[in-house]
N, C-alpha and C positions, 0 to 999 in steps of 0.2 A: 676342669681341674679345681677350678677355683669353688665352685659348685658342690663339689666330692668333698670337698676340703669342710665348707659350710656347712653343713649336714653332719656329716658324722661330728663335729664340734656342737650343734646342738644336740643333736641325739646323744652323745654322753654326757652332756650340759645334765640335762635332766636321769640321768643314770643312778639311783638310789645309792650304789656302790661306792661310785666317784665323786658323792654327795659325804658320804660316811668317812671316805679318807681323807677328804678337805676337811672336815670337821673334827676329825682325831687327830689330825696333824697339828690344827689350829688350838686345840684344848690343853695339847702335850708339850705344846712351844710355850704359850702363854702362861701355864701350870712350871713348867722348867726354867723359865727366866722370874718370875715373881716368889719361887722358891730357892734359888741361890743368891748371895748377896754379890756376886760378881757378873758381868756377862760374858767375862772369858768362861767361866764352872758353864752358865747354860748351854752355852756353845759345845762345850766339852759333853756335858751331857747330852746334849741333842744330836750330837754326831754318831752315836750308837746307834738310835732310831733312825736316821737317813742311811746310816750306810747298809743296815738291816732292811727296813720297812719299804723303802723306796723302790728299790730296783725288783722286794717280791712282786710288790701291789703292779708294779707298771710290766712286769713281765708275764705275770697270772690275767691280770685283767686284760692285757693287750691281746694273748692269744686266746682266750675265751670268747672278747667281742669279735676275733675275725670270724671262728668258727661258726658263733652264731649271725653271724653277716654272709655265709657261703651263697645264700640265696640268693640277696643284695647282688654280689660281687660278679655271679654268672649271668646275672642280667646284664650288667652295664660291661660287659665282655661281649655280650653278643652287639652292641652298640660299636660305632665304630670310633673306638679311644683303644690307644695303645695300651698294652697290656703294664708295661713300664711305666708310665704316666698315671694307670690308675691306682697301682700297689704302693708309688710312691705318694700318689695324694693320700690316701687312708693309711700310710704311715705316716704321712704329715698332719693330718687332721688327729691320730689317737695321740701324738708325741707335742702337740699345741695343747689337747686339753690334759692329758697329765701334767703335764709343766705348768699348765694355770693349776692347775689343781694344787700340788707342791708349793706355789708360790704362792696365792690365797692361806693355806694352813700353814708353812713354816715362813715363806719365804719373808713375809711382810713382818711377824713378830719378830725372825732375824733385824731385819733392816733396820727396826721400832728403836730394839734393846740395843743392839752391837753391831750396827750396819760395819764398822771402820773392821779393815785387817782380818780378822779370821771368821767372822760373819757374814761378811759378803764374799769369801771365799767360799762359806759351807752352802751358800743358795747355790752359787757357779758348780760345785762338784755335784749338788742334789740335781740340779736341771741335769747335766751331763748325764747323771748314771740314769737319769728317766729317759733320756733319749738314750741313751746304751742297750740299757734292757727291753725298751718299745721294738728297740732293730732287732734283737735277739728273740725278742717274739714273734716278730714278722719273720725271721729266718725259721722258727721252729715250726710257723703254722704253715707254709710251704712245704718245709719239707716231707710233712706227713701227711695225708690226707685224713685219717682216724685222728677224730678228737681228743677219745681219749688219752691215745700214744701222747698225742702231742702239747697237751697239757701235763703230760708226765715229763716230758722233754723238756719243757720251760721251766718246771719247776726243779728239775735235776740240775739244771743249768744254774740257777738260783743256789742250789743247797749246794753246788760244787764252790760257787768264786765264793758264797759267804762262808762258808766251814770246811769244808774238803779242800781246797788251794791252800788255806794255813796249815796246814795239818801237812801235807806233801811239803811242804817250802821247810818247814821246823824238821821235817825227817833228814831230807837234805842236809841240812847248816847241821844236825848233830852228828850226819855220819859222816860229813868231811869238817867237822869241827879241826882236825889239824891245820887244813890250810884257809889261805886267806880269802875269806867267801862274802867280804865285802860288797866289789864292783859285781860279784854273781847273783846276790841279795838286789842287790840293783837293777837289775836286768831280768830276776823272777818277779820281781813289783811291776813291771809293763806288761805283766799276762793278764794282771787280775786287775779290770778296774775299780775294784775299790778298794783294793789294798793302793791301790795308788791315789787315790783319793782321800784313804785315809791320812795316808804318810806326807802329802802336802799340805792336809791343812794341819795336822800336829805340829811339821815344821814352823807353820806359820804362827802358832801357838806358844814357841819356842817351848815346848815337852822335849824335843830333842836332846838334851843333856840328860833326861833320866833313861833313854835310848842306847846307851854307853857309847862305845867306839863307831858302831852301826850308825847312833846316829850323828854323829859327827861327818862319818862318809856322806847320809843322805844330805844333810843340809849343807857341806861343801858340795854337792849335786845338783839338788835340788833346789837350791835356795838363794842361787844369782838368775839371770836374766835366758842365760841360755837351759837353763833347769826348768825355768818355769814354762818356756817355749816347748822343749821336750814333751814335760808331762800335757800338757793342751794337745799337742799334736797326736801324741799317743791316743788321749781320750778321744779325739776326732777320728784318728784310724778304727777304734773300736766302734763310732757310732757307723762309720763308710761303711767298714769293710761284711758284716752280716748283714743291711740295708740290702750293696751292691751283688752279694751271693744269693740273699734270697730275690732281687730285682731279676738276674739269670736265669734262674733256676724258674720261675713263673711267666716268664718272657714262651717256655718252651713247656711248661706242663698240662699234661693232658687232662682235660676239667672234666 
């Protein structure tokens, strides 16, 4: 396992791709904090590109290299390692080196400029949504065997929680605008990780008050001890729970 794990950590080490996103990530942070006079503003601005950029790169690139690893993968199948043990090391190995990756280009100018309060919160939600979307490509590239489909699938999936979820959520709150759709606003942000990831670290930014009443509810929610336990536990159900469907679902598929 350990072995599977080393390997594909180098092999995307050297990955041109994964070479270009450390490097744009690292230009855009450095460029974004040495361009505002505060490190809450870079903060602020840099949390558009992680909640955008992050979860494409690591969902696109994840299901790309497995398909082109099919070969890889049918080999060390015919070997004798559990089928479960090897999907989860090569999602442990792609979900180690995106997260180096992330943390090389934002994660280290975060810690530079604004490590305290909502910096070292935005690297915790970056890491999280790289393992979120890594599992959501490992669910996509199982479920389809065609490439193509299933690069279309990872990216639908991407273009639903980043634009199509707000877009559904905002139809909702205006057609029962009569009633009190608070704690319901509350409980549509545990579907989409990164509208939840968003709204912690804004809380943490105190933006809240320009939020209105909504955010009043989130950060009475969101913003003591069992709130912030919640939101973690959610994001870890999101990393488990496409992991443990696609771990099923390739336990028993026909290669």
């Amino acid at each position: 396992m350990n072995k599977i794990i080393k390997y594909i950590i180098l092999d995307i080490a050297r990955n041109k791709i994964v070479l270009a996103y450390t490097a744009f990530l690292l230009l855009i942070s450095l460029s974004v904090f040495n361009l505002e006079d505060t490190g809450v503003k870079g903060i602020l601005s840099l949390l558009n590109i992680t909640l955008i950029i992050v979860p494409l790169v690591s969902i696109v690139f994840a299901t790309i290299y497995l398909y082109n690893a099919a070969e890889f993968i049918e080999l060390l199948i015919s070997q004798p390692i559990r089928r479960t043990r090897l999907l989860a090391s090569i999602f442990t190995g792609l979900a180690l080196s995106l997260s180096l990756a992330f943390l090389i280009g934002a994660g280290i100018p975060v810690l530079i400029y604004h490590a305290a309060g909502a910096g070292g919160l935005l690297v915790i939600i970056g890491l999280a949504l790289t393992l979120v979307f890594t599992a959501l490509a490992v669910l996509a590239a199982v479920l389809t065997r065609d490439k193509a489909k299933g690069i279309g699938v990872a990216i639908l999936l991407w273009f639903y929680f980043a634009l199509i979820f707000d877009g559904i959520v905002l139809f909702i709150l205006f057609q029962f605008s009569d009633y009190p759709m608070e704690k319901t606003s509350i409980a549509l942000s545990t579907l989409n990780p990164i509208d939840l990831g968003r709204i912690v670290i804004l809380l943490k930014m105190d933006i809240s008050a320009m939020m209105g009443y909504s955010g009043a509810v989130f950060r009475q929610f969101f913003g003591g001890l069992w709130g912030s336990l919640y939101a973690g536990t959610v994001l870890l159900l999101w990393i488990a729970m496409p992991l443990l469907w696609a771990l099923r679902r390739f336990s028993h598929k026909d290669l």
